[in-house]
Backbone and ligand atoms as CSV (ligand in chain L), in Angstrom:
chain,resi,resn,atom,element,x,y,z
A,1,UNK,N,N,152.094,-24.404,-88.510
A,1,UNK,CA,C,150.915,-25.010,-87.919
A,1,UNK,C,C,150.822,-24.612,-86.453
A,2,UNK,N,N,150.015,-23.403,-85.859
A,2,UNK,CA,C,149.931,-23.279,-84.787
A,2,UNK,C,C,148.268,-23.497,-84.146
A,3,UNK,N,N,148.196,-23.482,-83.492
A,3,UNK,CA,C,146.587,-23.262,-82.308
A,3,UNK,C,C,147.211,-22.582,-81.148
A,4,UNK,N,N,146.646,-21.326,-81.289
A,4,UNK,CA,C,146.389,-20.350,-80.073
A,4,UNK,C,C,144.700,-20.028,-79.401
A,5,UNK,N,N,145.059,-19.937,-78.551
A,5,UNK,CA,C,143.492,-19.225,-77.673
A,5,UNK,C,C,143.267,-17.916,-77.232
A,6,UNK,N,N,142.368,-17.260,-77.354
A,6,UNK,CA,C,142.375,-15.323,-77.070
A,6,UNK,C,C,141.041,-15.649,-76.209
A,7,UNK,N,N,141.631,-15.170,-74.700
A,7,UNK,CA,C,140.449,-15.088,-73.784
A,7,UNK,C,C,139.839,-13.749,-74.206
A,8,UNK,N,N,138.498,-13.669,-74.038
A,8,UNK,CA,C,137.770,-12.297,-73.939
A,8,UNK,C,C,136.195,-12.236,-73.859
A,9,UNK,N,N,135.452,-11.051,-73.954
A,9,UNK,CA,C,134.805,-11.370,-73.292
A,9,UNK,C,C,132.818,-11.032,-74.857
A,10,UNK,N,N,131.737,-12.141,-74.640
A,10,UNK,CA,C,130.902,-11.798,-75.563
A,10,UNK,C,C,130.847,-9.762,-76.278
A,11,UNK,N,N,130.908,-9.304,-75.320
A,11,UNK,CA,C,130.609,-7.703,-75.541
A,11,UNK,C,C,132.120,-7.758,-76.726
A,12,UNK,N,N,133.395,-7.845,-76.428
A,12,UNK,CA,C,134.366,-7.578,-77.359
A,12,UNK,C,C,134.368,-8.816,-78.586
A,13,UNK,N,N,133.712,-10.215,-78.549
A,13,UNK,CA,C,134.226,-10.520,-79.796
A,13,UNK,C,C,132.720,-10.136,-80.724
A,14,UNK,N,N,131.043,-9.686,-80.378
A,14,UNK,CA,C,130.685,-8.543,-81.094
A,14,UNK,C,C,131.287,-7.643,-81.426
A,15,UNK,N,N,131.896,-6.881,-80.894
A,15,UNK,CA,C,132.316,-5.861,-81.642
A,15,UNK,C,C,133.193,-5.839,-82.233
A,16,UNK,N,N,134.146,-6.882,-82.204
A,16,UNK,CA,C,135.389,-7.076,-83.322
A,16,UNK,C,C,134.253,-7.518,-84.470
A,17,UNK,N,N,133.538,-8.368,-84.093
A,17,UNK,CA,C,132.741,-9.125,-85.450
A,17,UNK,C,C,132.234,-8.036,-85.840
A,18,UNK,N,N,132.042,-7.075,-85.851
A,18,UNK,CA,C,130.785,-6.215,-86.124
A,18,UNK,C,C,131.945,-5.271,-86.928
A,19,UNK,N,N,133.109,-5.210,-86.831
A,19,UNK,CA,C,134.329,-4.446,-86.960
A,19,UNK,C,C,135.010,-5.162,-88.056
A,20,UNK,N,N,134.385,-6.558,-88.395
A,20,UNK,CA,C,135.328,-7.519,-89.214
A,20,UNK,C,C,136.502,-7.667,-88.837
A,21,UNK,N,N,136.621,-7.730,-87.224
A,21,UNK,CA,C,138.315,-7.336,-86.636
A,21,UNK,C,C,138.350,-8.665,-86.074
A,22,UNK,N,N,137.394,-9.818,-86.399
A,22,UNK,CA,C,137.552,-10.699,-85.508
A,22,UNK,C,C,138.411,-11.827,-86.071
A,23,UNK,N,N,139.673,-12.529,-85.287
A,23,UNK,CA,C,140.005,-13.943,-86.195
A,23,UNK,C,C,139.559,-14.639,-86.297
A,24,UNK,N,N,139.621,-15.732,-87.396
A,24,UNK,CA,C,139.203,-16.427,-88.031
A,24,UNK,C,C,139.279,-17.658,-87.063
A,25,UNK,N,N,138.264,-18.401,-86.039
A,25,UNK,CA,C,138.298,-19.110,-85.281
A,25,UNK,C,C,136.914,-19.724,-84.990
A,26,UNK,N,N,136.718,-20.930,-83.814
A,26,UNK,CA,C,135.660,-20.888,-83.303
A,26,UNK,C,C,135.715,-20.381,-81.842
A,27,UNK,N,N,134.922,-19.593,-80.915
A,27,UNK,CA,C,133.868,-19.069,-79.987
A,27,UNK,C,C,134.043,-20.038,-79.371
A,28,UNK,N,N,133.991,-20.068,-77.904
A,28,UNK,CA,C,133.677,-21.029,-77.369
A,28,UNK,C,C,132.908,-20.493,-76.127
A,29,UNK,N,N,132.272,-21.448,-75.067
A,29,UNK,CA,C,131.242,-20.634,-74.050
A,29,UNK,C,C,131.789,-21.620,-72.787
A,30,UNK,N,N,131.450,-20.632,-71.751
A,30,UNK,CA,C,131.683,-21.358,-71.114
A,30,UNK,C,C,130.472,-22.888,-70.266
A,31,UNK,N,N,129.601,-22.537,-70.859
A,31,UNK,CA,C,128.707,-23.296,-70.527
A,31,UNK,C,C,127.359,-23.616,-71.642
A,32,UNK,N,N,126.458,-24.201,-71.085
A,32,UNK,CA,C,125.204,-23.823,-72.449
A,32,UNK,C,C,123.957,-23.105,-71.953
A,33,UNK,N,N,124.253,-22.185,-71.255
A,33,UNK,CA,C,123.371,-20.970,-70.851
A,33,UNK,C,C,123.701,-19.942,-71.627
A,34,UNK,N,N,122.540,-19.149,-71.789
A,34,UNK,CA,C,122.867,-17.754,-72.828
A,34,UNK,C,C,123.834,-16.736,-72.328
A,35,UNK,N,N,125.078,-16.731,-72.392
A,35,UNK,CA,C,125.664,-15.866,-72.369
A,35,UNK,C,C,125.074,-14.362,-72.227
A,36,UNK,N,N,125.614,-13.769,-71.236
A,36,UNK,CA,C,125.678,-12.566,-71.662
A,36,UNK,C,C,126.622,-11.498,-72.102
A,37,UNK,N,N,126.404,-9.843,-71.990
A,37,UNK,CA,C,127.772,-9.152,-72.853
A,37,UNK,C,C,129.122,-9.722,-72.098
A,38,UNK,N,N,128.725,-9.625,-70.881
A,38,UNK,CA,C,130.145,-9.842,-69.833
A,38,UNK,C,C,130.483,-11.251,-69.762
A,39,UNK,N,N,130.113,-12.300,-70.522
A,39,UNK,CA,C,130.603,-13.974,-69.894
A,39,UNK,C,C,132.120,-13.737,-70.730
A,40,UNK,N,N,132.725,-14.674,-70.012
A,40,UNK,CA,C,133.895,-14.987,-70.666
A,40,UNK,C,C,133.566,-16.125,-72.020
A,41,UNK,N,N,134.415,-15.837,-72.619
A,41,UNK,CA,C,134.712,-17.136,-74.003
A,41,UNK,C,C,136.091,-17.453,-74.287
A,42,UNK,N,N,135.973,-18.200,-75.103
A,42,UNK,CA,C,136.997,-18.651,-75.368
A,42,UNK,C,C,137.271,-18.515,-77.562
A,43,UNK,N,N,138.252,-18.048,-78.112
A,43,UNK,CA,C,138.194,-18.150,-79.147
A,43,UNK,C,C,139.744,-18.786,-79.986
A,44,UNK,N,N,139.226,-19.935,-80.305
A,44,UNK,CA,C,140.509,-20.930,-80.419
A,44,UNK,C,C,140.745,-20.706,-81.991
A,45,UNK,N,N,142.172,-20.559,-82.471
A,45,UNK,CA,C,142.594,-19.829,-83.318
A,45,UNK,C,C,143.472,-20.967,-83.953
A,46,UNK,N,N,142.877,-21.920,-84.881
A,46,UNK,CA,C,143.947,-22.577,-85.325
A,46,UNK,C,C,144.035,-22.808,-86.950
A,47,UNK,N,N,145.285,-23.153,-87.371
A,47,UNK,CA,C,145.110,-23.542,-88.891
A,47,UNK,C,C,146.082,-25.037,-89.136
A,48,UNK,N,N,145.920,-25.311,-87.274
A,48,UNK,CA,C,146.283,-27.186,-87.633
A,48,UNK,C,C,144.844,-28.090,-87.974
A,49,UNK,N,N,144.781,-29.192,-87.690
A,49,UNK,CA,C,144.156,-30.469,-87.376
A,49,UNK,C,C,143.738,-30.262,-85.803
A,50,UNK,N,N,144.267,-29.949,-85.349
A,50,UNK,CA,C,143.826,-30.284,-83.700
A,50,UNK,C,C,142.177,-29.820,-83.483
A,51,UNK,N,N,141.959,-30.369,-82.533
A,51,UNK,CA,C,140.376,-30.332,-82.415
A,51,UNK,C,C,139.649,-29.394,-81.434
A,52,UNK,N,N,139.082,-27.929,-82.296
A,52,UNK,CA,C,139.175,-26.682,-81.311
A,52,UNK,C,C,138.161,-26.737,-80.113
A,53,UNK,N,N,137.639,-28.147,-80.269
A,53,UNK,CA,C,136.616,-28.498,-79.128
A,53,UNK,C,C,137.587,-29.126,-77.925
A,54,UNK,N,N,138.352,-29.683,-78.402
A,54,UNK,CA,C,139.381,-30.798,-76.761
A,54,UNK,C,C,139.788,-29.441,-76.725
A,55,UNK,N,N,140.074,-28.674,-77.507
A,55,UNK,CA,C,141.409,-27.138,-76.564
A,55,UNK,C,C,140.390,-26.268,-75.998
A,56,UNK,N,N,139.450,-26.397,-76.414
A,56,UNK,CA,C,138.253,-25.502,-75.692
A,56,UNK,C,C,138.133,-26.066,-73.966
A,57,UNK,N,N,137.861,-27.323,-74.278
A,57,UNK,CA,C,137.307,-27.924,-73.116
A,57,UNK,C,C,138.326,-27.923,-72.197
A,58,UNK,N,N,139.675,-28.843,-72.434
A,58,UNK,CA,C,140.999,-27.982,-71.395
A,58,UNK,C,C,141.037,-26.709,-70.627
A,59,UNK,N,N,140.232,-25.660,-71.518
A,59,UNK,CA,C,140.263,-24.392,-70.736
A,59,UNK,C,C,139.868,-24.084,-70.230
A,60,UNK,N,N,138.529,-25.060,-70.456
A,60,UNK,CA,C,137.315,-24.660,-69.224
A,60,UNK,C,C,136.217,-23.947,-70.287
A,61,UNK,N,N,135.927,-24.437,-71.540
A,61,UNK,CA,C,134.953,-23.565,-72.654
A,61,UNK,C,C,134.316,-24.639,-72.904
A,62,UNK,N,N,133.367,-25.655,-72.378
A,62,UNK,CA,C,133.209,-27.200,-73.277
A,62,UNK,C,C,132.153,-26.683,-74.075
A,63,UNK,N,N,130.932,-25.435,-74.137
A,63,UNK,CA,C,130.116,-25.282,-74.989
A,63,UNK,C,C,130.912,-24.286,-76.258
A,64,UNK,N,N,130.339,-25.617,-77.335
A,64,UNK,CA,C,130.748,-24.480,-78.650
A,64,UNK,C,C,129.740,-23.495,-78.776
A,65,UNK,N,N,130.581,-22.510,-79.225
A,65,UNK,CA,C,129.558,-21.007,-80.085
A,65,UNK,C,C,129.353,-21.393,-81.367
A,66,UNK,N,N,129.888,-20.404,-81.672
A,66,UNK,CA,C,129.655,-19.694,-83.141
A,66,UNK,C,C,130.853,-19.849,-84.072
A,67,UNK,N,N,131.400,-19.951,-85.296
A,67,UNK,CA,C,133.070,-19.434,-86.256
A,67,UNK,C,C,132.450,-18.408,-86.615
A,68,UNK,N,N,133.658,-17.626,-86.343
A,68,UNK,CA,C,133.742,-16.389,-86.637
A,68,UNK,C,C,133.264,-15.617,-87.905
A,69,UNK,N,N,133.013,-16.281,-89.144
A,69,UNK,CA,C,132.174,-16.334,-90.769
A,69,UNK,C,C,130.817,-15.894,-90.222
A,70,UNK,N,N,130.419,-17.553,-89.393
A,70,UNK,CA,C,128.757,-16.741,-88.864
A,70,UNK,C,C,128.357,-16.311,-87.710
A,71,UNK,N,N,129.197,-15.590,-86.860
A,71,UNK,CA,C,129.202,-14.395,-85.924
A,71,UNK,C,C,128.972,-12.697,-86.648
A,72,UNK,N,N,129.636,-13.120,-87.900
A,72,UNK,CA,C,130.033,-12.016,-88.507
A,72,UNK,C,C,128.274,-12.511,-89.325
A,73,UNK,N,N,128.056,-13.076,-89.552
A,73,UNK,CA,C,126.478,-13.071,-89.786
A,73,UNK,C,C,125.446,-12.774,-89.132
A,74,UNK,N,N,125.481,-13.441,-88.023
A,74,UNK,CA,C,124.496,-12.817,-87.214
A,74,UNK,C,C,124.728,-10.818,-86.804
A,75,UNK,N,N,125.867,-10.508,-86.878
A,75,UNK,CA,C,125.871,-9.467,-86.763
A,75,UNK,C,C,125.147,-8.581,-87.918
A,76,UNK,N,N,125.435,-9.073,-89.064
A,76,UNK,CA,C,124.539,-8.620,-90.240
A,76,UNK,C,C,123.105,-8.602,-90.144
A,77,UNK,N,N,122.702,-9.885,-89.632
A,77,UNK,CA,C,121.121,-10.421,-89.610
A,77,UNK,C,C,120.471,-9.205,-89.180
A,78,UNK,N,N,121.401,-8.338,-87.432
A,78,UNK,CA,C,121.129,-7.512,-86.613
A,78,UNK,C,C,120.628,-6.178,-87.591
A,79,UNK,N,N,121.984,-5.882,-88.428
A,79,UNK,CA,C,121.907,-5.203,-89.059
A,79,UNK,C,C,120.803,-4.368,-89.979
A,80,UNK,N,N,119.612,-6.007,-90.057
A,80,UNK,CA,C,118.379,-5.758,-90.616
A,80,UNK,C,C,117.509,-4.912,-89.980
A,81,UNK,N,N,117.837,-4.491,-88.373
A,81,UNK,CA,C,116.925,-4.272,-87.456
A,81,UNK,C,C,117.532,-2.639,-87.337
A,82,UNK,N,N,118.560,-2.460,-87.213
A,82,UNK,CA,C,119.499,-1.209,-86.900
A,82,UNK,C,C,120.783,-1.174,-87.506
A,83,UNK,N,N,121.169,-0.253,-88.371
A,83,UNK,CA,C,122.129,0.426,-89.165
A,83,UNK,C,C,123.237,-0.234,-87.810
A,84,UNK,N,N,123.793,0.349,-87.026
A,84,UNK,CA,C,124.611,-0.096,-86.306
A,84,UNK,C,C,124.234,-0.102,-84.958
A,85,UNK,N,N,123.919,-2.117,-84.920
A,85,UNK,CA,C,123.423,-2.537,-83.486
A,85,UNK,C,C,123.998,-2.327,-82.199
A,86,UNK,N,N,122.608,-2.311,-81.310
A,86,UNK,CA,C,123.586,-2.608,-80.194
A,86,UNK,C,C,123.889,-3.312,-79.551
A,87,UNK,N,N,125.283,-3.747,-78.580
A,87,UNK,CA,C,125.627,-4.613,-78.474
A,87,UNK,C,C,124.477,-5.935,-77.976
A,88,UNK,N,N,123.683,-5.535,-76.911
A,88,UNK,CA,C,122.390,-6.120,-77.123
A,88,UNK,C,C,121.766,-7.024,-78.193
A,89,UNK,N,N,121.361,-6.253,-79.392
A,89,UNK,CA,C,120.919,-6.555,-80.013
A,89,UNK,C,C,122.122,-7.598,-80.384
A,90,UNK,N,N,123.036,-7.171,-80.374
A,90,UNK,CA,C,124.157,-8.101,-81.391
A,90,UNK,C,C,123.913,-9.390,-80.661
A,91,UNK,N,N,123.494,-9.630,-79.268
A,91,UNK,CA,C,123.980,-10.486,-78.481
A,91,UNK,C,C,122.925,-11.566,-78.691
A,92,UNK,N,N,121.570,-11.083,-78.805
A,92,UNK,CA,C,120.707,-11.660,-79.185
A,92,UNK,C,C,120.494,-12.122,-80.837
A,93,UNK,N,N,121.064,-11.872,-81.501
A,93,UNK,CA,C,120.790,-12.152,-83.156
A,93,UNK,C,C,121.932,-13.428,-82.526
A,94,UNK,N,N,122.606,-13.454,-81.990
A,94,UNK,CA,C,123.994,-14.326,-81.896
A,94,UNK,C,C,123.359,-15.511,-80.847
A,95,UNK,N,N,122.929,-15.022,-80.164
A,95,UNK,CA,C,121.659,-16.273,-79.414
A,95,UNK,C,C,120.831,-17.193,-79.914
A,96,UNK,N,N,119.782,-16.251,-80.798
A,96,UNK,CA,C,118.759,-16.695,-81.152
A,96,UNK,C,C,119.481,-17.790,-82.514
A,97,UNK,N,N,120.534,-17.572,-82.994
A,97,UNK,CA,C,121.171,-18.370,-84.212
A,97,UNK,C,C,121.982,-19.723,-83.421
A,98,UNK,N,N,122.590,-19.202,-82.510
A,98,UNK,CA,C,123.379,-20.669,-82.135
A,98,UNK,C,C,122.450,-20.929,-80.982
A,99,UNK,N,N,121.203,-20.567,-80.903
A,99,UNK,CA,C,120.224,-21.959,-80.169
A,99,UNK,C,C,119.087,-22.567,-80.905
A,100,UNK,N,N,118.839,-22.039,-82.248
A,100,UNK,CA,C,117.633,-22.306,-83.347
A,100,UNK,C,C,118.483,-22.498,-84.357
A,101,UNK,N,N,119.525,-22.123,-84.564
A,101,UNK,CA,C,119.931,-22.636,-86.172
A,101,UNK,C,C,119.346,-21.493,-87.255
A,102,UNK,N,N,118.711,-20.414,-86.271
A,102,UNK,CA,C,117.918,-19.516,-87.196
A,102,UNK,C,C,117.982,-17.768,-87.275
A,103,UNK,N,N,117.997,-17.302,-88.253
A,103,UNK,CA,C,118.345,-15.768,-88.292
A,103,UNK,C,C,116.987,-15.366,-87.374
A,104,UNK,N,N,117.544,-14.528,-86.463
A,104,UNK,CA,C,116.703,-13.596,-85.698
A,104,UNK,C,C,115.166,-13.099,-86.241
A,105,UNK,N,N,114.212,-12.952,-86.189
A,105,UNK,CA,C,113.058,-12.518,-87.131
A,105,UNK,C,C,112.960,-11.408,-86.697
A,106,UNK,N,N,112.882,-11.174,-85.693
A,106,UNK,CA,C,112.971,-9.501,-84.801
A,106,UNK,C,C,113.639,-9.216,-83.738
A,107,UNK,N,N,113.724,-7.858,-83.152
A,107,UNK,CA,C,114.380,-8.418,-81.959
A,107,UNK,C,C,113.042,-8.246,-80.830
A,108,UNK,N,N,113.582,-8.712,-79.891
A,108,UNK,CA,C,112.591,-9.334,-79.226
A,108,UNK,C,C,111.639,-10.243,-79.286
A,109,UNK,N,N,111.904,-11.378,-80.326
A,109,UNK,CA,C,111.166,-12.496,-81.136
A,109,UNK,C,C,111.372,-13.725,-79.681
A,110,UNK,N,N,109.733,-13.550,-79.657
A,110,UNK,CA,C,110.086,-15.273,-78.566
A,110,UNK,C,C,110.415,-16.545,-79.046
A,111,UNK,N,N,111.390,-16.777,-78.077
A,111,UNK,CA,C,111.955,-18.274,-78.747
A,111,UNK,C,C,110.876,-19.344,-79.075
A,112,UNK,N,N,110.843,-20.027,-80.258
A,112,UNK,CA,C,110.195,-20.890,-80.554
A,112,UNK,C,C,109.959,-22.062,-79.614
A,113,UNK,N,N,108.789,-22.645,-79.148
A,113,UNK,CA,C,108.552,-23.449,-78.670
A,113,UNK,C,C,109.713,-25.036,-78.690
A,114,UNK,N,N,109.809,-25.901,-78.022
A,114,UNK,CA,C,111.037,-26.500,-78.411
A,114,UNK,C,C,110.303,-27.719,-79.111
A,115,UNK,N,N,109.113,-28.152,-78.142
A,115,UNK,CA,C,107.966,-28.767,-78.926
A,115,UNK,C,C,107.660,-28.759,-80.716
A,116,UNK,N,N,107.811,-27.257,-81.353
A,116,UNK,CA,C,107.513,-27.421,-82.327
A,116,UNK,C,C,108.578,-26.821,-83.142
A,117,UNK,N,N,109.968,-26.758,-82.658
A,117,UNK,CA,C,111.028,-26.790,-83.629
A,117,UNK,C,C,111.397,-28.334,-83.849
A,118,UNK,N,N,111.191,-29.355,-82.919
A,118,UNK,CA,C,111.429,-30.781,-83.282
A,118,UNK,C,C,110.290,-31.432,-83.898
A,119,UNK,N,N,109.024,-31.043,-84.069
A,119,UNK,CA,C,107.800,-31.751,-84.731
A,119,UNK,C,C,107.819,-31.282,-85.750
A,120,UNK,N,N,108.483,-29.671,-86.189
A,120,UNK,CA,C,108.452,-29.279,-87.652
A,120,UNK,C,C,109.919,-30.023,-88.243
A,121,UNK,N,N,110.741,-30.200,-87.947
A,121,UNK,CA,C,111.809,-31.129,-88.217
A,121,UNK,C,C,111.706,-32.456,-88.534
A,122,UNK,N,N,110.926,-33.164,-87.931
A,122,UNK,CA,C,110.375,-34.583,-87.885
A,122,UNK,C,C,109.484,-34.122,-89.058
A,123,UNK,N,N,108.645,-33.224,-89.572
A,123,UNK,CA,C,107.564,-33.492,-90.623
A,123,UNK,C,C,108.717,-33.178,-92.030
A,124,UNK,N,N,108.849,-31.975,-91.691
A,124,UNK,CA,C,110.160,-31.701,-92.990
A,124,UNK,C,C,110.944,-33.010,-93.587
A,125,UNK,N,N,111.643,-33.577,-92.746
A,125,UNK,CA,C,112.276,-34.889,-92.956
A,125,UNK,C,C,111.078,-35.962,-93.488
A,126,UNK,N,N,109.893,-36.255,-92.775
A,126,UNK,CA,C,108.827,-36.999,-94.250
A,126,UNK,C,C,108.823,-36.399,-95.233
A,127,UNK,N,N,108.461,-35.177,-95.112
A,127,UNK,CA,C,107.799,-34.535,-96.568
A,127,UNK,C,C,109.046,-34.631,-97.647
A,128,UNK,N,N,110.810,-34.238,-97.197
A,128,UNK,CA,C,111.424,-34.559,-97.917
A,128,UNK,C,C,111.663,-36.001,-98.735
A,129,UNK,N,N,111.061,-36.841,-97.554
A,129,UNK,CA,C,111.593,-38.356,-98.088
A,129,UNK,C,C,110.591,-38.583,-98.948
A,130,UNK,N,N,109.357,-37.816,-99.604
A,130,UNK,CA,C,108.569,-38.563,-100.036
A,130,UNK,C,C,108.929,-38.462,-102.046
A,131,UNK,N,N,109.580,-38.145,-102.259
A,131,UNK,CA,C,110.241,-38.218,-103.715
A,131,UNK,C,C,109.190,-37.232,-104.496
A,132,UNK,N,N,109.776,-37.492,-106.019
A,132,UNK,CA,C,108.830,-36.652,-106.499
A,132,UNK,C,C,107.468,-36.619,-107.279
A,133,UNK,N,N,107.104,-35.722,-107.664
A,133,UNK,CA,C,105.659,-35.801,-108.014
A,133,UNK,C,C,105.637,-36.739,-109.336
A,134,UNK,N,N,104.905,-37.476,-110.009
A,134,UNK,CA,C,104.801,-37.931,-111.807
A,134,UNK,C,C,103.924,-36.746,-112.036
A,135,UNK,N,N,104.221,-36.224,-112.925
A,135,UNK,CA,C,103.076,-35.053,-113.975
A,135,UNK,C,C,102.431,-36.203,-114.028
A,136,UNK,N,N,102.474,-37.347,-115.222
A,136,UNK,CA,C,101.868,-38.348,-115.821
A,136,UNK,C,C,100.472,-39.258,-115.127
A,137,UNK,N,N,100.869,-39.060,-113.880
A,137,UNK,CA,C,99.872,-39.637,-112.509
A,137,UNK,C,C,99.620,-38.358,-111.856
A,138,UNK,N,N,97.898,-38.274,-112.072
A,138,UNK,CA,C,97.350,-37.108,-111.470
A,138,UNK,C,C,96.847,-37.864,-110.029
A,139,UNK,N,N,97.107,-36.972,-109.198
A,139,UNK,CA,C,96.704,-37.140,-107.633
A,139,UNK,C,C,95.440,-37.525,-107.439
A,140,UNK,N,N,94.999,-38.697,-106.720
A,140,UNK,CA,C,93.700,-39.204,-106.710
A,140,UNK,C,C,92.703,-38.206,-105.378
A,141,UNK,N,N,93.072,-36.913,-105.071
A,141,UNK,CA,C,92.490,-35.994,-104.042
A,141,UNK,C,C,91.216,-35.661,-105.189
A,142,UNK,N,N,90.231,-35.305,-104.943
A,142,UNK,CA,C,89.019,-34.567,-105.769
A,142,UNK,C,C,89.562,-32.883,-106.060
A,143,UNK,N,N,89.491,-32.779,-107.171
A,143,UNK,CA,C,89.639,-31.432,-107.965
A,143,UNK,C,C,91.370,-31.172,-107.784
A,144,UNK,N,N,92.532,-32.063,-107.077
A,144,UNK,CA,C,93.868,-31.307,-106.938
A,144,UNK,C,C,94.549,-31.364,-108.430
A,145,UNK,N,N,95.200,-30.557,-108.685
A,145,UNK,CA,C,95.427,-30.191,-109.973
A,145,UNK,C,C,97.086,-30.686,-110.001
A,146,UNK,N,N,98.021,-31.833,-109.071
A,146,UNK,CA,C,99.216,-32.094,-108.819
A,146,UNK,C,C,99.155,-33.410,-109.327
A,147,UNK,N,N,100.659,-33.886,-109.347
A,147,UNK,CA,C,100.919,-35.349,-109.666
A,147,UNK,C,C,100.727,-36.664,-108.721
A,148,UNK,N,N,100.880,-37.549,-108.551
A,148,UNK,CA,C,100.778,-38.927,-107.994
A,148,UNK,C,C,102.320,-38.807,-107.469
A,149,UNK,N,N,102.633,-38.987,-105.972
A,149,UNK,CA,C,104.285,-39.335,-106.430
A,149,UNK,C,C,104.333,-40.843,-106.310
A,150,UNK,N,N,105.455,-41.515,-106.398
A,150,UNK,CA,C,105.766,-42.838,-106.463
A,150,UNK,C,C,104.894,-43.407,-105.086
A,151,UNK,N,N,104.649,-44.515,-105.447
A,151,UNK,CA,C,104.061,-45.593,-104.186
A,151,UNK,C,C,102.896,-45.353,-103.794
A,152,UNK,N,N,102.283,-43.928,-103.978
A,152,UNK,CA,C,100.958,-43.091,-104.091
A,152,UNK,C,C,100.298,-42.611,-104.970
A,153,UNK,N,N,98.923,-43.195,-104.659
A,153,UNK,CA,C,97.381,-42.422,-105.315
A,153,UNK,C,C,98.046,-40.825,-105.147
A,154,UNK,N,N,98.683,-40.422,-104.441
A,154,UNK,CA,C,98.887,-38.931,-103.977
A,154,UNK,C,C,99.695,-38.147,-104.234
A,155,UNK,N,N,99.599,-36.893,-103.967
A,155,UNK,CA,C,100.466,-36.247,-104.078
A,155,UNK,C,C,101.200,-35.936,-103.276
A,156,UNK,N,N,102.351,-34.685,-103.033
A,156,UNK,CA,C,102.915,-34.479,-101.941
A,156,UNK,C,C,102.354,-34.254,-100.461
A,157,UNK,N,N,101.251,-33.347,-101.010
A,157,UNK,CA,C,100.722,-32.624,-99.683
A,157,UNK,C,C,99.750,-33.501,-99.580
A,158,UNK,N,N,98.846,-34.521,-100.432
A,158,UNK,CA,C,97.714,-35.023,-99.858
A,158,UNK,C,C,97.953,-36.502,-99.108
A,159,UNK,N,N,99.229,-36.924,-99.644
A,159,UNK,CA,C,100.011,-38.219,-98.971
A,159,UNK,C,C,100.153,-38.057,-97.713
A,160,UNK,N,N,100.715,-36.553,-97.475
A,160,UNK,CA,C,101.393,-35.991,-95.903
A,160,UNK,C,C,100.253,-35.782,-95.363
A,161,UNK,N,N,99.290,-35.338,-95.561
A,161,UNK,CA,C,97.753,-35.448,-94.648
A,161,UNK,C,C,97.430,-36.656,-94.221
A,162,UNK,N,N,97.453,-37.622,-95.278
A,162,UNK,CA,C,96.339,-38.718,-95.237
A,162,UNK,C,C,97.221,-39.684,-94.000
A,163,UNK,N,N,98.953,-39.711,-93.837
A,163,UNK,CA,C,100.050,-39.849,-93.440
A,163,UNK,C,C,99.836,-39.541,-91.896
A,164,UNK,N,N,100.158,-38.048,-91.846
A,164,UNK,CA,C,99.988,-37.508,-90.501
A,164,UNK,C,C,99.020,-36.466,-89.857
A,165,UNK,N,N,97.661,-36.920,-90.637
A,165,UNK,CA,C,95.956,-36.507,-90.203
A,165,UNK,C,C,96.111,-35.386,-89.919
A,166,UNK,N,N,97.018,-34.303,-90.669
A,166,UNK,CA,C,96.891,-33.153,-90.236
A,166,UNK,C,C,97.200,-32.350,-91.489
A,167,UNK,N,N,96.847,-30.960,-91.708
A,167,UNK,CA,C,96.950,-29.988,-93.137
A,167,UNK,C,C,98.487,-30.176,-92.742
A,168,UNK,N,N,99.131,-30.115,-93.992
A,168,UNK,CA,C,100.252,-29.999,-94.864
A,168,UNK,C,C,101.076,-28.498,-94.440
A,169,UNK,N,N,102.482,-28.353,-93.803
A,169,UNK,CA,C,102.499,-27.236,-93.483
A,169,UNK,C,C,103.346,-26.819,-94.579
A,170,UNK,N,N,104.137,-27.227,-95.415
A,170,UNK,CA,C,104.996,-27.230,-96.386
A,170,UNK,C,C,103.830,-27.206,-97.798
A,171,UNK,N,N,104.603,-25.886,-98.579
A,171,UNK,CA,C,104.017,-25.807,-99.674
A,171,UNK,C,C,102.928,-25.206,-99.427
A,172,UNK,N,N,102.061,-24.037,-100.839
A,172,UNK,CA,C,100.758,-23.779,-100.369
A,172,UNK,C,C,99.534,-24.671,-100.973
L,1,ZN,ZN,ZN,96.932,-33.904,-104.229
């Protein structure tokens, strides 16, 4: 049962990731600004219990990155864009994922508004809670060809309108 730490720097643990040379750890940052190739990190290497966030933060790393599984993903994501990225690019597929939660769409893709990564989150979370459709109970909308779900004349998408006075962004 050990925990070790390997200082180095964004430009080298891309390219180990990109190399599949990287260990099996979590990334750590030194702050929660976007890194660039040259920031230092931190990559805490353990296969105890101990908590690779307190050994991070001791060192002076308190922002988590990335584990090394989906570093080695985002490097792939890159991959979609260029046979073999560059470090650049790598740096940004690795950005755009551990600050959205989301694979890169291009490179040079502007970051999503922050406004409407939390209002599409907040609607997702209704639309999930609203259960499911009855075949048996047709939707009381004029001409919709869907079910009633529970507690509603409605259906999914015409509940979520009538709900939050706005078209349905989920589903066509
Ligand atoms: Zn309907």
């Amino acid at each position: 049962m050990t925990t070790s730490v390997r200082s180095l720097t964004m430009r080298f643990a891309l390219r180990a990731a990109a190399a599949a040379k990287l260990e099996d750890g979590w990334l750590y940052l030194p702050c929660d600004k976007n890194p660039s190739l040259d920031s230092a990190c931190l990559l805490v290497v353990s296969d105890s219990d101990d908590d690779p966030q307190a050994i991070a933060s001791e060192h002076g790393f308190p922002s988590e990155g990335l584990d090394t599984p989906t570093i080695e993903d985002t490097v792939n994501a890159a991959r979609q864009f260029q046979d073999s990225p560059s470090d650049e690019l790598m740096l940004e597929s690795f950005i755009y994922y551990w600050r959205f939660d989301a694979w890169l769409p291009e490179p040079g893709a502007p970051e999503p508004p922050p406004w409407e990564e939390a209002k599409l989150k907040w609607d997702r979370e209704f639309f999930d809670s609203l259960g499911a459709e009855r075949p048996t109970e047709p939707c009381h909308a004029e001409g919709c060809p869907r079910g009633a779900i529970h507690h509603s004349v409605l259906c999914w998408i015409h509940h979520f309108e009538m709900i939050r006075k706005e078209p349905c962004p989920f589903l066509e």
